[in-house]
C-alpha positions as CSV (number, residue, x, y, z in Angstrom):
1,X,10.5,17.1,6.2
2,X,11.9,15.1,3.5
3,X,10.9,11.6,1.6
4,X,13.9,9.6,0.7
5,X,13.5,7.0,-1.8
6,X,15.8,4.2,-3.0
7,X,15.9,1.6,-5.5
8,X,18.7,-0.7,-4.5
9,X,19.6,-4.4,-5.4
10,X,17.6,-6.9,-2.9
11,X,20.4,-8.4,-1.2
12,X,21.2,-5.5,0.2
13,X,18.1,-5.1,1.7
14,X,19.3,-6.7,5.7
15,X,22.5,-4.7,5.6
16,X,20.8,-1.1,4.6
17,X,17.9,-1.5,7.5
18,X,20.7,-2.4,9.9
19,X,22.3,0.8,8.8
20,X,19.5,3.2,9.1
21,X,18.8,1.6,12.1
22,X,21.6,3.0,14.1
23,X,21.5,6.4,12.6
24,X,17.8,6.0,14.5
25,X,15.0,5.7,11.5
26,X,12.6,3.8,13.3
27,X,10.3,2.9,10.0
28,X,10.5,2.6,6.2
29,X,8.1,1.5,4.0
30,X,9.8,-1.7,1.4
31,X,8.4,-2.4,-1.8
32,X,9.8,-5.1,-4.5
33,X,9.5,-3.7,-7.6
34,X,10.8,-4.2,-11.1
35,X,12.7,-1.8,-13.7
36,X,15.6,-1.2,-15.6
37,X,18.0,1.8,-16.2
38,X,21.1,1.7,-18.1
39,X,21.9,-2.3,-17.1
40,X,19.0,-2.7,-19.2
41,X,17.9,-6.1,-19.0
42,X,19.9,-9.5,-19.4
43,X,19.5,-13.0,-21.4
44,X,19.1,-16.0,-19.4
45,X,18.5,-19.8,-20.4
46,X,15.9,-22.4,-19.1
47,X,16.0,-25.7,-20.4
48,X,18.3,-24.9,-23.5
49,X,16.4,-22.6,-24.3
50,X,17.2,-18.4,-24.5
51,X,14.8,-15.1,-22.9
52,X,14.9,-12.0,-22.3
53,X,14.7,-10.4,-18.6
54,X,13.8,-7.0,-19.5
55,X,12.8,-5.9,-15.5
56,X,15.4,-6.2,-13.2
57,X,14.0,-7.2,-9.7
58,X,14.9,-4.1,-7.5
59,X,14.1,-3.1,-3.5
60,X,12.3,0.2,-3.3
61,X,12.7,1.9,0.0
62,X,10.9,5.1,1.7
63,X,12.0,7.1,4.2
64,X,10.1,10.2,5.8
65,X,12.3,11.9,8.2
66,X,13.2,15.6,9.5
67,X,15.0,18.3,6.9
68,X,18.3,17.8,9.3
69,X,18.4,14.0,9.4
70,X,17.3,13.4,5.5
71,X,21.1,14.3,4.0
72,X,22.9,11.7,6.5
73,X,19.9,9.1,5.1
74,X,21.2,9.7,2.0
75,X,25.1,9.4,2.7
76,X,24.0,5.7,4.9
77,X,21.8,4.5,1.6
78,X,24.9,5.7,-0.8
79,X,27.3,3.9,1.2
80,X,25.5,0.5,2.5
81,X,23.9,-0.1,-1.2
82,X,27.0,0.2,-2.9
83,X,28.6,-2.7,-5.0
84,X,30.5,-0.7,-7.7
85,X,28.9,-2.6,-10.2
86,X,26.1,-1.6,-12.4
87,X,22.8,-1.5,-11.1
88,X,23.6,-0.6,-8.0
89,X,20.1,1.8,-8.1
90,X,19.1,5.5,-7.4
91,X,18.4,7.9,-4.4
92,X,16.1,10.2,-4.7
93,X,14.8,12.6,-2.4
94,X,11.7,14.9,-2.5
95,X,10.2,18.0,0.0
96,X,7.0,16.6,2.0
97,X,4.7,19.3,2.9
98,X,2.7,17.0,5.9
99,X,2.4,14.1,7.3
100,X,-0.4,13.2,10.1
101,X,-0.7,9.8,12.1
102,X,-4.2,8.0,11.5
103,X,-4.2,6.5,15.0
104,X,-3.6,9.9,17.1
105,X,-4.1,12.9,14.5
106,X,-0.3,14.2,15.3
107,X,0.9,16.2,12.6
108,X,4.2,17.1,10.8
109,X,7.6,15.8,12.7
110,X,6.0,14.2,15.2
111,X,3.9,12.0,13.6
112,X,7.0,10.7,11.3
Protein backbone atom coordinates (compact mmCIF):
# COMPACT_ATOMS: atom_id res chain seq x y z
CA UNK A 1 0.00 0.00 0.00
CA UNK A 2 0.96 3.37 -0.55
CA UNK A 3 0.18 7.00 1.19
CA UNK A 4 -0.11 9.76 -1.21
CA UNK A 5 0.08 13.20 -0.07
CA UNK A 6 -0.49 16.60 -1.65
CA UNK A 7 -0.18 20.07 -1.01
CA UNK A 8 -2.17 21.90 -3.61
CA UNK A 9 -3.78 25.51 -3.79
CA UNK A 10 -7.37 25.45 -1.99
CA UNK A 11 -9.54 26.20 -4.81
CA UNK A 12 -8.70 23.35 -6.24
CA UNK A 13 -9.84 21.48 -3.60
CA UNK A 14 -13.86 20.56 -5.30
CA UNK A 15 -12.37 19.73 -8.65
CA UNK A 16 -9.40 17.22 -7.31
CA UNK A 17 -12.10 15.20 -4.95
CA UNK A 18 -14.39 14.97 -8.00
CA UNK A 19 -11.36 13.59 -9.81
CA UNK A 20 -10.32 10.87 -7.41
CA UNK A 21 -13.66 10.20 -7.09
CA UNK A 22 -14.19 8.59 -10.42
CA UNK A 23 -10.95 6.82 -10.43
CA UNK A 24 -12.86 5.17 -7.17
CA UNK A 25 -10.94 6.50 -3.84
CA UNK A 26 -13.68 6.40 -1.59
CA UNK A 27 -11.81 8.61 1.34
CA UNK A 28 -9.03 11.10 1.95
CA UNK A 29 -8.20 12.76 4.84
CA UNK A 30 -8.00 17.14 4.11
CA UNK A 31 -6.04 19.35 6.12
CA UNK A 32 -5.51 23.30 5.67
CA UNK A 33 -2.28 24.03 6.35
CA UNK A 34 0.16 26.77 5.85
CA UNK A 35 3.83 26.95 4.12
CA UNK A 36 5.92 28.27 1.59
CA UNK A 37 8.38 26.84 -0.98
CA UNK A 38 10.02 28.71 -3.67
CA UNK A 39 6.81 31.35 -4.07
CA UNK A 40 8.01 32.28 -0.82
CA UNK A 41 5.63 34.57 0.63
CA UNK A 42 3.96 37.80 -0.78
CA UNK A 43 3.35 41.62 0.44
CA UNK A 44 -0.16 42.66 0.85
CA UNK A 45 -1.80 46.09 2.15
CA UNK A 46 -4.62 46.73 4.76
CA UNK A 47 -5.62 50.06 5.32
CA UNK A 48 -2.60 51.79 3.59
CA UNK A 49 -0.61 50.09 5.28
CA UNK A 50 2.24 47.14 4.04
CA UNK A 51 2.88 43.19 5.58
CA UNK A 52 4.37 40.44 4.96
CA UNK A 53 2.41 36.90 4.21
CA UNK A 54 5.24 34.63 4.90
CA UNK A 55 2.71 31.17 4.97
CA UNK A 56 0.90 30.65 2.00
CA UNK A 57 -2.60 28.98 2.85
CA UNK A 58 -2.25 25.49 1.09
CA UNK A 59 -4.83 22.14 0.99
CA UNK A 60 -3.01 19.03 2.31
CA UNK A 61 -4.48 15.89 1.03
CA UNK A 62 -3.91 12.01 2.03
CA UNK A 63 -4.64 9.20 0.25
CA UNK A 64 -3.98 5.42 1.43
CA UNK A 65 -4.65 3.20 -1.45
CA UNK A 66 -3.32 -0.21 -3.03
CA UNK A 67 0.53 -0.44 -4.62
CA UNK A 68 -1.42 -0.74 -8.21
CA UNK A 69 -3.89 2.21 -7.83
CA UNK A 70 -1.31 4.70 -5.98
CA UNK A 71 0.63 5.78 -9.54
CA UNK A 72 -2.82 6.68 -11.41
CA UNK A 73 -3.52 8.83 -7.87
CA UNK A 74 -0.68 10.54 -8.65
CA UNK A 75 -1.11 11.19 -12.50
CA UNK A 76 -5.17 12.50 -11.40
CA UNK A 77 -3.54 14.88 -8.40
CA UNK A 78 -0.69 16.04 -11.15
CA UNK A 79 -3.21 16.81 -13.63
CA UNK A 80 -6.47 18.25 -11.72
CA UNK A 81 -4.09 20.62 -9.33
CA UNK A 82 -2.32 22.09 -12.11
CA UNK A 83 -2.44 25.90 -12.81
CA UNK A 84 1.06 26.37 -14.42
CA UNK A 85 1.72 29.00 -12.20
CA UNK A 86 3.85 28.89 -9.18
CA UNK A 87 2.74 27.33 -6.19
CA UNK A 88 0.92 24.96 -7.66
CA UNK A 89 2.20 22.45 -4.60
CA UNK A 90 3.92 18.97 -4.27
CA UNK A 91 3.09 15.13 -4.42
CA UNK A 92 4.53 13.03 -2.43
CA UNK A 93 4.18 9.47 -1.99
CA UNK A 94 5.50 7.11 0.76
CA UNK A 95 5.37 2.92 1.35
CA UNK A 96 2.74 2.11 4.30
CA UNK A 97 3.58 -1.08 6.04
CA UNK A 98 -0.31 -1.52 7.67
CA UNK A 99 -3.25 -0.17 8.14
CA UNK A 100 -6.19 -1.75 10.39
CA UNK A 101 -9.88 -0.37 10.74
CA UNK A 102 -10.76 0.58 14.55
CA UNK A 103 -14.43 -0.39 14.10
CA UNK A 104 -13.93 -4.16 12.58
CA UNK A 105 -10.06 -4.97 13.22
CA UNK A 106 -9.61 -5.60 9.17
CA UNK A 107 -6.18 -5.24 8.31
CA UNK A 108 -4.00 -4.16 5.28
CA UNK A 109 -6.04 -3.56 1.74
CA UNK A 110 -9.11 -4.20 3.05
CA UNK A 111 -9.40 -1.99 5.72
CA UNK A 112 -8.21 1.07 3.32
Amino acid sequence: MKKVEAIIKPFKLDEVKDALNEIGIQGMTVTEVKGFGRQKGHTELYRSAEYVVDFIPKIKIEVVTSDSLAQKVVAVLEKTAKTGKIGDGKIFVYPVENVVRIRTGEQGEAAV
